[in-house]
C-alpha positions as CSV (number, residue, x, y, z in Angstrom):
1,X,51.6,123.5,180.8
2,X,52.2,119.7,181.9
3,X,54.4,118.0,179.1
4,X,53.3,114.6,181.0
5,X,52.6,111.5,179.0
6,X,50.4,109.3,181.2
7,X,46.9,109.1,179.6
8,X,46.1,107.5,176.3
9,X,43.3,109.1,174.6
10,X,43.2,107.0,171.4
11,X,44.7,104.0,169.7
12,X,44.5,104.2,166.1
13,X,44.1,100.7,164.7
14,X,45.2,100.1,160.8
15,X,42.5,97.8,158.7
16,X,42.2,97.0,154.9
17,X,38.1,96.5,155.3
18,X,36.4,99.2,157.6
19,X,33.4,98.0,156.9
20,X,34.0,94.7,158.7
21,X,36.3,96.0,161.2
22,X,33.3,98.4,162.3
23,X,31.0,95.2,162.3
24,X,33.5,93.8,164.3
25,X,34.0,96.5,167.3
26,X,30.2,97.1,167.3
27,X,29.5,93.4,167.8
28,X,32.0,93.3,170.5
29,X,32.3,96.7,172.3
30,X,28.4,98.1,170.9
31,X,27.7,101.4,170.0
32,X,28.0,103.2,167.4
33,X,31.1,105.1,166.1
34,X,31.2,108.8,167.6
35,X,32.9,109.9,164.3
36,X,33.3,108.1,160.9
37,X,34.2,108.8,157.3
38,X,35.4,107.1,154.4
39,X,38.4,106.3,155.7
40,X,37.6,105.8,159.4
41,X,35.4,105.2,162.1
42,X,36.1,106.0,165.6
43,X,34.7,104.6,168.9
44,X,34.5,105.8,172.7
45,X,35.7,102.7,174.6
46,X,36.1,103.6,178.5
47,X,38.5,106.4,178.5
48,X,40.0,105.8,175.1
49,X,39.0,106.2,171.5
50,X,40.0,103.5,168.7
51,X,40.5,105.0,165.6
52,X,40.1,102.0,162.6
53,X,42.0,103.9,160.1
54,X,41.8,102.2,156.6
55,X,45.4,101.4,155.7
56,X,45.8,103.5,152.8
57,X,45.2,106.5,154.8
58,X,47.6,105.7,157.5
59,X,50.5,106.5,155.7
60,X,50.1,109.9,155.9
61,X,50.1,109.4,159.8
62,X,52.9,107.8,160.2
63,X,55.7,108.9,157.4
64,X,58.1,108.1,156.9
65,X,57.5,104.9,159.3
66,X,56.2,102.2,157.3
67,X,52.7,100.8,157.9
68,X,52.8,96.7,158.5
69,X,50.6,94.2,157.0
70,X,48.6,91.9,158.3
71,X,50.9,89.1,157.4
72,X,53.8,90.1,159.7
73,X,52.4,89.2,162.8
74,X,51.3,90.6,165.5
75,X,53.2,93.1,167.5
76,X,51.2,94.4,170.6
77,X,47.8,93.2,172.3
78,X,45.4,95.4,174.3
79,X,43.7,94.8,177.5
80,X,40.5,94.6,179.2
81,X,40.1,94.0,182.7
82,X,36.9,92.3,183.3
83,X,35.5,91.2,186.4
84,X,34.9,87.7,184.7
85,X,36.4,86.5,182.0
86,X,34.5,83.0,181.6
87,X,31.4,85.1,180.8
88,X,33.1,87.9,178.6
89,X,34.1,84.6,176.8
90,X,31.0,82.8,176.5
91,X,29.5,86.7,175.1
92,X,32.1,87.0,172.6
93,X,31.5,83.3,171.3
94,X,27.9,83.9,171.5
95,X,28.7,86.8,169.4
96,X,30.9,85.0,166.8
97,X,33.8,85.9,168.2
98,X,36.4,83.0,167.3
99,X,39.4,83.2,171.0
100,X,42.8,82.5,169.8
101,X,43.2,80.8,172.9
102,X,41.9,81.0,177.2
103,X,40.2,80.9,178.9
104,X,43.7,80.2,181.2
105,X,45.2,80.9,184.7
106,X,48.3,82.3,183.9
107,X,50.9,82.2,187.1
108,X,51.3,85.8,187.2
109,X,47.5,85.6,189.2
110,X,45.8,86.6,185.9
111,X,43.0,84.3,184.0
112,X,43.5,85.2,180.3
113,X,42.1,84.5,177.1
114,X,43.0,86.5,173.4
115,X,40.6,87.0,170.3
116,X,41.7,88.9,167.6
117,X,39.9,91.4,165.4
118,X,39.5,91.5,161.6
119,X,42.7,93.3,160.8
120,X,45.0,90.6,163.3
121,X,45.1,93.2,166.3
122,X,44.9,90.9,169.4
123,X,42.5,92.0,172.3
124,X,43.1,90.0,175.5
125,X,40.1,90.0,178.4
126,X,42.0,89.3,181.8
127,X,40.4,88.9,185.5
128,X,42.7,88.9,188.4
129,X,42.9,85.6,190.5
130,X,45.0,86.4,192.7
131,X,44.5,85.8,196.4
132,X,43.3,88.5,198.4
133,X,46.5,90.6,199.5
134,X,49.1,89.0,197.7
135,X,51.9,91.3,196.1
């Protein structure tokens, strides 16, 4: 049996409204949830699922960890390469989407830009720029 962690399956994302974090990720990523109950609904994005798990249900996940709120900030953002992130940003606007910041060329050879769900969990679209061949 390989004891290997190098795939992630699923992200499950804590909210305190599922109804409008489910608005949300359908407006942005469409489809519809491949699972959902009262406390959750789950969507097939790429390779992974996100789970929006309704805060008061998280607990039992994650015991005796504590779940954050909202309030403390944000502690991690996930990524989607895109093959043009001027136009993943005009969709998103077009959409409603507010960006917390970006489009920007960031010196790493990356052009960035953040939006943030609902809940406060930060989503960044990114595009390499870097030349051709450069390490």
């Amino acid at each position: 049996m390989d004891a290997s962690l190098k795939d992630v399956s699923a992200i499950s994302l804590f909210v305190e409204d599922l109804v409008e974090a489910k608005a949300f990720y359908q407006t942005v990523f469409g489809g519809s949830p491949i699972f959902e109950d009262g406390n959750s609904a789950v969507f097939n994005i790429g390779n992974t699922m996100i789970n929006l798990l309704l805060v008061s249900a998280a607990h039992e996940l994650i015991e005796p960890a504590l779940v954050g709120t909202r309030q403390a900030g944000s502690r991690f953002q996930l990524s989607i390469f895109v093959d043009d992130v001027d136009a993943a940003c005009a969709r998103l606007v077009r959409s409603g989407i507010e960006l917390l910041n970006g489009p920007i060329d960031r010196p790493w050879g990356m052009r960035t830009a953040a939006f943030a769900d609902p809940a406060g969990h930060v989503w960044e679209v990114a595009q390499d720029i870097s030349p051709p061949g450069a390490a």
